[in-house]
C-alpha positions in Angstrom: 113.9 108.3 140.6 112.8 104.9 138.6 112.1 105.3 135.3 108.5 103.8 134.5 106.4 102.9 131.5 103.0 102.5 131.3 101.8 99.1 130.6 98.3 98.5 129.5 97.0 94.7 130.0 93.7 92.6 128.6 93.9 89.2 129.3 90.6 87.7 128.1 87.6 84.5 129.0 87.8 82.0 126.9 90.1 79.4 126.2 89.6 78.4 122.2 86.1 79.1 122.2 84.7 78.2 125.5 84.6 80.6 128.7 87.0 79.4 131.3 85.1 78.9 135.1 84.8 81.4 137.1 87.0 80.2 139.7 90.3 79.8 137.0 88.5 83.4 135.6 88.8 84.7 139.4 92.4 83.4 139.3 93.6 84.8 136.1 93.0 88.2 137.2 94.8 87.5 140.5 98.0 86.0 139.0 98.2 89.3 136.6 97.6 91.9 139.6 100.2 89.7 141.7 103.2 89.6 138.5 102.5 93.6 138.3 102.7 93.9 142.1 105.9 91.9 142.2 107.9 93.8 139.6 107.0 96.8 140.9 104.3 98.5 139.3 101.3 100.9 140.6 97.9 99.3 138.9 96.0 102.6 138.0 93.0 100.8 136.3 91.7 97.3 137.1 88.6 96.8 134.4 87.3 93.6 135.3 84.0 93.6 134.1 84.2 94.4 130.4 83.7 92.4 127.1 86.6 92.2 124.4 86.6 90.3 120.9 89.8 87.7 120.1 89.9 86.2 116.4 85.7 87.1 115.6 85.1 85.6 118.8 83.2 88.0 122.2 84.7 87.1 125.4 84.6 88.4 129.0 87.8 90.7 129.4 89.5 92.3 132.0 92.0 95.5 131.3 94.8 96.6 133.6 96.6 100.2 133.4 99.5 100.1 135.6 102.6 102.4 135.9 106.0 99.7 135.6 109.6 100.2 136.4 111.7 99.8 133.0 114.4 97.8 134.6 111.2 95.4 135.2 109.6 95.0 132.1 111.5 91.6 131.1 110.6 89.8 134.3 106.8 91.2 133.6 106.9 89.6 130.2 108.6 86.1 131.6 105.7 86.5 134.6 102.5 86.9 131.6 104.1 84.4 128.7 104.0 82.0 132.0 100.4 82.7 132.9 99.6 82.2 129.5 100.3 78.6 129.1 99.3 78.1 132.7 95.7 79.2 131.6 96.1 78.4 127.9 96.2 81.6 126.6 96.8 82.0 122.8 98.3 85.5 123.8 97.9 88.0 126.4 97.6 91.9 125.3 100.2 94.7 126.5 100.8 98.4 125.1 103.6 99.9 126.5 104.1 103.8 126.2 103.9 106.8 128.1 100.7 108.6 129.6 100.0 111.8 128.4 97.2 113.9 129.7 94.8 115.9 127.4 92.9 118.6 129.3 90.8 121.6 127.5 94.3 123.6 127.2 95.8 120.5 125.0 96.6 121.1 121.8 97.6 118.1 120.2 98.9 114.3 121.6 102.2 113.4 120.5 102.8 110.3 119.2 
């Protein structure tokens, strides 16, 4: 059995201040689906239509929850601080931790 992480992604619009077009926007998303595809991970949640905030600044965002093989997770960073030069990016948002559920039984999350 792999051990796995779960990596949570927003990747945002703009680029400084001005919205990218919607065909380099269309592309973005691809290229982060395809570098969590090739190292291995399960997407859970693709968000593409939602709106995030960088430096006081509302932009179109897209959020991916995907499930990503430990022995992975350096070729996934090498894969996104690529895509963020290719689409001038000043960064590119990941959380890594572990999932936990919470159902009416929970008592508390750990952190």
């Amino acid at each position: 059995m792999t051990d796995t992480t779960t990596a949570t992604i927003s990747i945002g619009r703009n680029v400084g201040t001005a919205p990218m077009s919607g065909d380099a926007w269309t592309r973005f998303q691809a290229d982060i689906r395809l570098a969590l595809t090739e190292c291995g991970a399960d997407i859970f949640v693709d968000a593409a239509r939602s709106v995030g905030e960088w430096q006081g600044i509302i932009e179109d965002s897209c959020t991916f929850v995907a499930s990503v093989p430990i022995e992975n997770l350096a070729h996934l960073d090498t894969d996104l601080a690529y895509l963020t030069r290719v689409y001038r990016q000043d960064a590119i948002a990941v959380t890594l931790g572990a999932t936990q559920f919470v159902s009416a039984e929970s008592r508390a999350l750990s952190l």
